[in-house]
N, CA, C and O atoms as CSV, one atom per row, in Angstrom:
chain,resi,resn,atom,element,x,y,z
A,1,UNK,N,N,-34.908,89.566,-35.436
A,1,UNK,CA,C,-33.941,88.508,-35.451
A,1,UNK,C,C,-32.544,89.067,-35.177
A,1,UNK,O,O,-31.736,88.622,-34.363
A,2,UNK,N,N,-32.381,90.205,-36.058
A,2,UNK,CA,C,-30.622,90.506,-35.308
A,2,UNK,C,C,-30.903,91.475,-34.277
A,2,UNK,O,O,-29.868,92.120,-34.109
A,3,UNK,N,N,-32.012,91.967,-33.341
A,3,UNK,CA,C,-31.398,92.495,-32.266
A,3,UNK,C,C,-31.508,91.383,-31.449
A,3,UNK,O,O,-31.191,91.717,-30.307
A,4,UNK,N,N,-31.847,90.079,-31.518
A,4,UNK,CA,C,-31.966,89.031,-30.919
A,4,UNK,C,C,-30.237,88.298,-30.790
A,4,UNK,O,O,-29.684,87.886,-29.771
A,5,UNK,N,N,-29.809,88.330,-31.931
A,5,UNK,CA,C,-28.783,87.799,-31.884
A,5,UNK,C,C,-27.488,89.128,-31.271
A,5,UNK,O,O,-26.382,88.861,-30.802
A,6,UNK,N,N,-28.019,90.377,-31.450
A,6,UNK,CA,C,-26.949,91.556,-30.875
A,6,UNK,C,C,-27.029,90.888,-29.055
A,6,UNK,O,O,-26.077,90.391,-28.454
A,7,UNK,N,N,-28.122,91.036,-28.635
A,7,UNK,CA,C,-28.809,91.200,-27.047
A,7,UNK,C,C,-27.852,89.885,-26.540
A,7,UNK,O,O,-27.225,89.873,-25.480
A,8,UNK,N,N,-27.886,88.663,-27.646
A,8,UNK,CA,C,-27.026,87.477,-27.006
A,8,UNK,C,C,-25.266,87.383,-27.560
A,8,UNK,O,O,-24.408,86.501,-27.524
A,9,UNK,N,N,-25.310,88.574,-27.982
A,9,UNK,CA,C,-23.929,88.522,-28.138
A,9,UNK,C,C,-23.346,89.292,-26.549
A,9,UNK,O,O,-22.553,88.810,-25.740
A,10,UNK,N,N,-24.123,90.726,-26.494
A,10,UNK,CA,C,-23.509,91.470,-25.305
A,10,UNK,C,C,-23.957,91.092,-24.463
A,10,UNK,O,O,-23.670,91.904,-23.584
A,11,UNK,N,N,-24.671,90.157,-23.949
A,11,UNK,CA,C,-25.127,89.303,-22.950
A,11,UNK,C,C,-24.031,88.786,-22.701
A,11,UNK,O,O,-23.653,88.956,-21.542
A,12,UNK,N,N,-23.153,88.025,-23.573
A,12,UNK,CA,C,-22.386,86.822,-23.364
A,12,UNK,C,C,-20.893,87.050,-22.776
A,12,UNK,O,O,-20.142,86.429,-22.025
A,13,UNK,N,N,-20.839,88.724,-23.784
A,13,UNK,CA,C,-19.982,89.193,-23.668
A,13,UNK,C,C,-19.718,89.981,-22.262
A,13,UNK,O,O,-18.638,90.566,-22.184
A,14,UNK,N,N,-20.005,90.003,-21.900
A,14,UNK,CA,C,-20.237,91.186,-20.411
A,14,UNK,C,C,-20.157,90.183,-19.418
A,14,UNK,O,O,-19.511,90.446,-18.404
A,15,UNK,N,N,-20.723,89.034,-19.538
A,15,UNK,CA,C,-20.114,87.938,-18.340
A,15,UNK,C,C,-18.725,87.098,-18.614
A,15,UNK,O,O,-17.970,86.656,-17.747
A,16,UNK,N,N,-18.593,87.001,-19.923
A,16,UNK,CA,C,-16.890,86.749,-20.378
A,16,UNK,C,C,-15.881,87.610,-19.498
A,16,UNK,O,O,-14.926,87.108,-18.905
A,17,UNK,N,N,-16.243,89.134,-19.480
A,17,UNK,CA,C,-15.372,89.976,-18.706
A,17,UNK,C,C,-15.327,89.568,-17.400
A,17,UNK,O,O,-14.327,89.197,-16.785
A,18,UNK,N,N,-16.747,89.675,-16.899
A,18,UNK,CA,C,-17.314,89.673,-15.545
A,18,UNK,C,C,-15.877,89.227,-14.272
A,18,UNK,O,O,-14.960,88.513,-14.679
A,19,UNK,N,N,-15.872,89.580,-13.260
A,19,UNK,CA,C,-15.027,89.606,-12.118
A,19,UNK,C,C,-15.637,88.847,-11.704
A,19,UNK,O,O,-16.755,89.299,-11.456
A,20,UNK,N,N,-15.533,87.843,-11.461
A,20,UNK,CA,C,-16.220,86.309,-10.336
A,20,UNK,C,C,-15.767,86.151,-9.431
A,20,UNK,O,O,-16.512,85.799,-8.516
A,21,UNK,N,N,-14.074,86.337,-9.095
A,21,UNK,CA,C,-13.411,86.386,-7.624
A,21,UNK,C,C,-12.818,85.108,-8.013
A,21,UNK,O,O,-12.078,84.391,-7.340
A,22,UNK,N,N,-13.083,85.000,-8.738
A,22,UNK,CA,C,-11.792,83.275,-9.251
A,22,UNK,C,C,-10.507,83.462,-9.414
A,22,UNK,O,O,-10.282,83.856,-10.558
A,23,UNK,N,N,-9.228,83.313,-8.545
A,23,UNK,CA,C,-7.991,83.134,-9.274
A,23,UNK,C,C,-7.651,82.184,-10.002
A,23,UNK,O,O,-7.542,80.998,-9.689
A,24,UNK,N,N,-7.440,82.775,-11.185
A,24,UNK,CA,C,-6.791,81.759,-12.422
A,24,UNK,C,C,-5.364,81.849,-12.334
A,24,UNK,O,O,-4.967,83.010,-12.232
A,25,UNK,N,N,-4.609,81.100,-12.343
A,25,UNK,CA,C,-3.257,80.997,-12.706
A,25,UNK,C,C,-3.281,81.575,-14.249
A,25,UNK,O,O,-4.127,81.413,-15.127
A,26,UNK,N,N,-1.610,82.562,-14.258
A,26,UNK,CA,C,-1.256,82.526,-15.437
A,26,UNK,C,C,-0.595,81.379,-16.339
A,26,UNK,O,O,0.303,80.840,-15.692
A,27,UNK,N,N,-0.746,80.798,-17.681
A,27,UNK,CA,C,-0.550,79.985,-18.113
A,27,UNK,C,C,0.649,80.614,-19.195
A,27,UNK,O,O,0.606,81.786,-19.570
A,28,UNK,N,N,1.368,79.964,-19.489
A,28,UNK,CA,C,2.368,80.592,-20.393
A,28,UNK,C,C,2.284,79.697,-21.863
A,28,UNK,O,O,1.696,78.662,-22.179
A,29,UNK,N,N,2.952,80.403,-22.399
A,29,UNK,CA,C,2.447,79.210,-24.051
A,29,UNK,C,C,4.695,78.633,-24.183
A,29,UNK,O,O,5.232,78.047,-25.124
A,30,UNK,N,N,5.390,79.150,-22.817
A,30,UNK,CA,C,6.657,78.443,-23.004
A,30,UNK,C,C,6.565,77.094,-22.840
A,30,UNK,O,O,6.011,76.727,-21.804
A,31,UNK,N,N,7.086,76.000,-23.824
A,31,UNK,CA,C,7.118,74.380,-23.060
A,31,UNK,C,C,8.474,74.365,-23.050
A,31,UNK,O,O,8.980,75.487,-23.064
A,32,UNK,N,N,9.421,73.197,-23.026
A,32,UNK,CA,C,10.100,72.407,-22.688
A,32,UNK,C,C,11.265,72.800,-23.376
A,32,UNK,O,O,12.404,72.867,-22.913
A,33,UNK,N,N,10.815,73.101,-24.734
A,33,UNK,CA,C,12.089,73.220,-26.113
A,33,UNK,C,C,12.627,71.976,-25.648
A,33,UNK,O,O,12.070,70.957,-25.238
A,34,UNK,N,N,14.470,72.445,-25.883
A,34,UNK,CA,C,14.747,71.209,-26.329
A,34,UNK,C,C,14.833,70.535,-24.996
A,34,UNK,O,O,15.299,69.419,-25.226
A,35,UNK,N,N,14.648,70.645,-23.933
A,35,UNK,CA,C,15.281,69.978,-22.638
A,35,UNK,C,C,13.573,68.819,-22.356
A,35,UNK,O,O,13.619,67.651,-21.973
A,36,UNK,N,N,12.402,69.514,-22.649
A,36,UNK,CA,C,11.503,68.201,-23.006
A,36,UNK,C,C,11.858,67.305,-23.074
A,36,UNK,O,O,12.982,67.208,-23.568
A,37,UNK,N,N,11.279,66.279,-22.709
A,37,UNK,CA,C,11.125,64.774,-22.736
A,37,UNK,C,C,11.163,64.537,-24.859
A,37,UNK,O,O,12.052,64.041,-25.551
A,38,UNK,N,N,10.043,65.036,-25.204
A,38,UNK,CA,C,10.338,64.940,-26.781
A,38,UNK,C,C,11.674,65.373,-27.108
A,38,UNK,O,O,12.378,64.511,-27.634
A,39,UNK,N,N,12.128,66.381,-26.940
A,39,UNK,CA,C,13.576,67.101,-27.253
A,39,UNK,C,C,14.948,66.104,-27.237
A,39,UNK,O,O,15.829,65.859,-28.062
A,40,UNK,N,N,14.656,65.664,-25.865
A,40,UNK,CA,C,15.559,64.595,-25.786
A,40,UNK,C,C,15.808,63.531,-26.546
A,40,UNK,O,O,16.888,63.159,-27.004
A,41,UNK,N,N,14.448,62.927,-26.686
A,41,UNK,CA,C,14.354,61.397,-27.302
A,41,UNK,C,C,14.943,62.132,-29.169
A,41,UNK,O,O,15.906,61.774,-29.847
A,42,UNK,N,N,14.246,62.842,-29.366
A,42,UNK,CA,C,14.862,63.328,-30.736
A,42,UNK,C,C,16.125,63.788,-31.241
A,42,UNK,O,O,16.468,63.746,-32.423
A,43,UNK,N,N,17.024,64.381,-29.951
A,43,UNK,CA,C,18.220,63.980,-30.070
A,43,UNK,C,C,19.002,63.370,-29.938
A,43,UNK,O,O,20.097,63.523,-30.478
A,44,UNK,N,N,18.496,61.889,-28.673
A,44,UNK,CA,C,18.927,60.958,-28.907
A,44,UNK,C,C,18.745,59.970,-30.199
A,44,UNK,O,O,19.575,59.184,-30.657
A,45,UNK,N,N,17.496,60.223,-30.625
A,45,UNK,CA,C,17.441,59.554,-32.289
A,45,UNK,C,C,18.829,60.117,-32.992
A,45,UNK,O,O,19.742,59.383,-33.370
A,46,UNK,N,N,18.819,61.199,-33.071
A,46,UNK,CA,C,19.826,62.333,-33.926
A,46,UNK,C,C,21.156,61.479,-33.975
A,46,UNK,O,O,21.738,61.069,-34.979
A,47,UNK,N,N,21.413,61.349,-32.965
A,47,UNK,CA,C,23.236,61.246,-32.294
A,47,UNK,C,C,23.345,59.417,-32.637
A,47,UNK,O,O,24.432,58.883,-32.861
A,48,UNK,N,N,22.068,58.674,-32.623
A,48,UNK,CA,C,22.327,57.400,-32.479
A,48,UNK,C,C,22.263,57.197,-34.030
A,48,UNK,O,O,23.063,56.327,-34.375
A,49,UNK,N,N,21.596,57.703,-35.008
A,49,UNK,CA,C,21.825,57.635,-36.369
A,49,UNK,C,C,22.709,58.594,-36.956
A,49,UNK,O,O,22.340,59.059,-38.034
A,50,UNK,N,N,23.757,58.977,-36.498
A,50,UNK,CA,C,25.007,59.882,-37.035
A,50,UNK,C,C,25.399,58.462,-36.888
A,50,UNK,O,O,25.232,57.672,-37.817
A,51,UNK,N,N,26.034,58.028,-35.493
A,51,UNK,CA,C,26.363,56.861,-35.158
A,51,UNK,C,C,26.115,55.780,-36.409
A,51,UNK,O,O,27.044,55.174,-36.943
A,52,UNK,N,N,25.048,55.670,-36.698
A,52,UNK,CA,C,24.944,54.547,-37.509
A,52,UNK,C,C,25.497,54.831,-38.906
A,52,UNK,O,O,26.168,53.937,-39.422
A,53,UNK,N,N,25.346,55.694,-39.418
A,53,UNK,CA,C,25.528,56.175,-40.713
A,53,UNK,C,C,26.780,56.434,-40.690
A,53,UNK,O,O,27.191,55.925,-41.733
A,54,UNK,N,N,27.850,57.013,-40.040
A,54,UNK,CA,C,29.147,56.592,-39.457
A,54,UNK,C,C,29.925,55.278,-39.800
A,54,UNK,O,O,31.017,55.350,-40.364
A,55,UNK,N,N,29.332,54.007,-39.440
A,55,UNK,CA,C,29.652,52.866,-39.370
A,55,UNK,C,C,29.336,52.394,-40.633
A,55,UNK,O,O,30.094,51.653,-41.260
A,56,UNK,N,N,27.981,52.877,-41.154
A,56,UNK,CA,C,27.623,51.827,-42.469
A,56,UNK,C,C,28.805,52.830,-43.683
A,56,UNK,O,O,29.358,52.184,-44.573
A,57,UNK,N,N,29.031,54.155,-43.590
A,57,UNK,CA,C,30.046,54.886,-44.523
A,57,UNK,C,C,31.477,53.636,-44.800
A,57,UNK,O,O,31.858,53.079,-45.830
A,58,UNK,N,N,32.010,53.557,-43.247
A,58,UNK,CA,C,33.435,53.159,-42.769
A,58,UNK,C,C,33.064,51.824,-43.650
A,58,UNK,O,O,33.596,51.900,-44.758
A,59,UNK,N,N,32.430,50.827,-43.502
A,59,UNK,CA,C,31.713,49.447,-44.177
A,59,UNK,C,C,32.035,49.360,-45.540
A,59,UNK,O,O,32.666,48.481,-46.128
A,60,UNK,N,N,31.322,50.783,-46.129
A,60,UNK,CA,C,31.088,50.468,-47.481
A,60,UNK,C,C,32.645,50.920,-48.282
A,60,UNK,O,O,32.957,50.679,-49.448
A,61,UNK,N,N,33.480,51.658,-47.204
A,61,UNK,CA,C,34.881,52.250,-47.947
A,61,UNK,C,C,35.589,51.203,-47.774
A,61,UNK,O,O,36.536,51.145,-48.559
A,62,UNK,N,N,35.493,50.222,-46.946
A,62,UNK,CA,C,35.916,48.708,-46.170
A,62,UNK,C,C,35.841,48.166,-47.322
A,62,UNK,O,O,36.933,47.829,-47.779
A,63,UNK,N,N,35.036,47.980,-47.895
A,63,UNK,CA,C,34.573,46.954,-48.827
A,63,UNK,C,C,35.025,47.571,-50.272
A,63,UNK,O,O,35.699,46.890,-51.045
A,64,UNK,N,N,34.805,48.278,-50.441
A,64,UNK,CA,C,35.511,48.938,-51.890
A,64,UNK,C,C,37.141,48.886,-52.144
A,64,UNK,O,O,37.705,48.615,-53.203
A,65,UNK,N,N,37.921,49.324,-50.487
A,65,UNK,CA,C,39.268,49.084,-50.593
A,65,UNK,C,C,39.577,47.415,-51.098
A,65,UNK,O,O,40.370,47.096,-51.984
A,66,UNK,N,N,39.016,46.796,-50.559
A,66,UNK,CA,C,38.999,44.844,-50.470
A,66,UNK,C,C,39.144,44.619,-52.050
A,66,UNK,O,O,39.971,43.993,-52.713
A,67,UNK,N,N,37.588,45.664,-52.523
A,67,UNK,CA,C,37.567,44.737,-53.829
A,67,UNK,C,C,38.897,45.449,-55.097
A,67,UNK,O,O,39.130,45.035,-56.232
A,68,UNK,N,N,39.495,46.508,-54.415
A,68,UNK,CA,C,40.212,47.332,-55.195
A,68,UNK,C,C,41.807,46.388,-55.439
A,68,UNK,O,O,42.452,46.358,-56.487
A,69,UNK,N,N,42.133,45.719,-54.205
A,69,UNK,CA,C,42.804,45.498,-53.791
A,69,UNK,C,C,43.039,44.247,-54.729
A,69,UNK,O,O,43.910,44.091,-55.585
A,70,UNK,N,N,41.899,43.295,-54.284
A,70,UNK,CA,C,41.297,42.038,-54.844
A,70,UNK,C,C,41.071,41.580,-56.554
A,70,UNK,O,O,41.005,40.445,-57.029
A,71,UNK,N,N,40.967,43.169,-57.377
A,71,UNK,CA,C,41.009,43.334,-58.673
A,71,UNK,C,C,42.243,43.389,-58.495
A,71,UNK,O,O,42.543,42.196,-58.457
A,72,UNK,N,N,43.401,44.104,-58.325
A,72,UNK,CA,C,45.038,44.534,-58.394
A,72,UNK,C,C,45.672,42.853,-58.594
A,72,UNK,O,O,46.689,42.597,-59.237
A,73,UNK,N,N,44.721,41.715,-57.811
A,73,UNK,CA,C,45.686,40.499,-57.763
A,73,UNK,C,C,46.471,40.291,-56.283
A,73,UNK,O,O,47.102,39.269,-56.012
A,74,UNK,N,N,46.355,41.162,-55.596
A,74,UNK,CA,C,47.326,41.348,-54.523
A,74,UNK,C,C,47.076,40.502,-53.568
A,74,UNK,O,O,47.792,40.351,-52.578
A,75,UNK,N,N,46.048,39.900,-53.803
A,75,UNK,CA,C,45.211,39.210,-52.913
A,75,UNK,C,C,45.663,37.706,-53.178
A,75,UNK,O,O,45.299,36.904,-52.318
A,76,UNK,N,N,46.408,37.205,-54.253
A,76,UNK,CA,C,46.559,36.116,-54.693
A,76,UNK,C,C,47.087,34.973,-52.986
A,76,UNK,O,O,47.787,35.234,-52.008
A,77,UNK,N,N,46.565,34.159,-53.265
A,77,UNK,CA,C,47.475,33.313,-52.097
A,77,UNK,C,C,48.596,32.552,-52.520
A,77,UNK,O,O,48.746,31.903,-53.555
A,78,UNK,N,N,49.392,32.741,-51.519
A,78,UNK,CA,C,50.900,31.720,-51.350
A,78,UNK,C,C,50.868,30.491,-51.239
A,78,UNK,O,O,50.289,30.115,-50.220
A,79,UNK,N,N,51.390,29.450,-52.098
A,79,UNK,CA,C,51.349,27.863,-51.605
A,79,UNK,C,C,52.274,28.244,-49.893
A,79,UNK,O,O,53.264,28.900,-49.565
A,80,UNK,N,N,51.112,27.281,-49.099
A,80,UNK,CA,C,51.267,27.170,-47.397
A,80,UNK,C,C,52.470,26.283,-47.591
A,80,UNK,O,O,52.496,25.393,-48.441
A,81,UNK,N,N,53.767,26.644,-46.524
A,81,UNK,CA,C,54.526,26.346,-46.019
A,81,UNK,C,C,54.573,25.539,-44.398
A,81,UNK,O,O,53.409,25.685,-44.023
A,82,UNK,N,N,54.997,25.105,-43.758
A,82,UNK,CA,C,55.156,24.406,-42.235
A,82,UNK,C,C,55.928,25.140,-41.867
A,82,UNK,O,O,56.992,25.266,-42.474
A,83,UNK,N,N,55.591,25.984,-40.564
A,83,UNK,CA,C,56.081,26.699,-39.586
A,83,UNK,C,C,57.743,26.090,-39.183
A,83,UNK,O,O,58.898,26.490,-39.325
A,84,UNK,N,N,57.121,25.023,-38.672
A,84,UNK,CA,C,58.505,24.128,-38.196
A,84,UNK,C,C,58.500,22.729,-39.136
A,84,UNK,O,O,57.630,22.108,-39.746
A,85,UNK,N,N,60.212,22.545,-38.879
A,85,UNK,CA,C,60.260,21.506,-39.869
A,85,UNK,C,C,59.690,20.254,-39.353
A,85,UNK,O,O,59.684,20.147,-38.127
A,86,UNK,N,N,59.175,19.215,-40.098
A,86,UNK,CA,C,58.392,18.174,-39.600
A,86,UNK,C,C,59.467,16.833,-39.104
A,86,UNK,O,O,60.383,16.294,-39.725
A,87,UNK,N,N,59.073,16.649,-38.118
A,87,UNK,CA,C,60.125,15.151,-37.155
A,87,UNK,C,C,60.158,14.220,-38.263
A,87,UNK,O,O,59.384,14.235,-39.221
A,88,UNK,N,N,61.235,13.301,-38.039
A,88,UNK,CA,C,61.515,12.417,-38.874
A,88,UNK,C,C,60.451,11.586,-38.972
A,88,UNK,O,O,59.706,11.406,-39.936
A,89,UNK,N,N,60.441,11.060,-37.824
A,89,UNK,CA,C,59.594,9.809,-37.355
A,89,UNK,C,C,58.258,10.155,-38.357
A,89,UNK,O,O,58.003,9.178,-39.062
A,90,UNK,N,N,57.117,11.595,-38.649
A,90,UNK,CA,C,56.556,11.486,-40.025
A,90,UNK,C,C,56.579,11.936,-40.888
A,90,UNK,O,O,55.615,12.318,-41.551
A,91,UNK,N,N,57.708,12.021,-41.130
A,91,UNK,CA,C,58.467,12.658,-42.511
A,91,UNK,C,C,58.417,11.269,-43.352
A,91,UNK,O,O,59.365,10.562,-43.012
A,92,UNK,N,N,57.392,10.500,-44.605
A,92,UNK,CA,C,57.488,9.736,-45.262
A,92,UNK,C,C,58.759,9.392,-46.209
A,92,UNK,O,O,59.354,8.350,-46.486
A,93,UNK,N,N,58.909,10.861,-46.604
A,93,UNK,CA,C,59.604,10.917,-48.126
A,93,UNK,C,C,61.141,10.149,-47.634
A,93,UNK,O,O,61.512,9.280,-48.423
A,94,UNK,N,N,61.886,10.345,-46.641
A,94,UNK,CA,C,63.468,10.228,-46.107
A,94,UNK,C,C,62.961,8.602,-46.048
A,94,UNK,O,O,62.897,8.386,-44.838
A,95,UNK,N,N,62.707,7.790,-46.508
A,95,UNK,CA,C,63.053,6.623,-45.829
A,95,UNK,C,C,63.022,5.877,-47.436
A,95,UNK,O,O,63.275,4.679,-47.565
């Protein structure tokens, strides 16, 4: 049984080597890194969620100044005034 399995090992092995006259291309194990098609899309993810996270930061300091502001009172409104004074003709009160 194992010179059976030796005989089909160096059997197998000796035509693994074997010269057939085949050119194989060399294959390299370099891909793409970052200039890949994946590379890209992942740094375009990257750059478009800085972007976002950017905006939602600016938002939330937006909103904290408002309510800071908004606690202080500062925010109170003014009784509205008229730009220009109102024509006689509907001015009620003068008559």
């Amino acid at each position: 049984m194992l010179a059976t399995i030796l005989i089909a090992v160096v059997g197998t092995g000796a035509t693994a080597f074997a010269d057939n006259g085949v050119v194989q291309a060399e294959t390299t194990s370099t891909g793409f890194g970052m200039l890949g098609p994946v590379g890209l899309v992942a740094v375009g993810f990257g750059v478009i969620g800085m972007a976002l996270g950017v905006v939602r930061q600016r938002r939330k300091a937006r909103a904290k100044e408002i309510e800071a502001v908004a606690a202080a009172g500062a925010l109170d409104e003014e009784p509205t005034r008229p730009l220009e004074p109102v024509p006689a003709a509907l001015n009620l009160r003068q008559s």
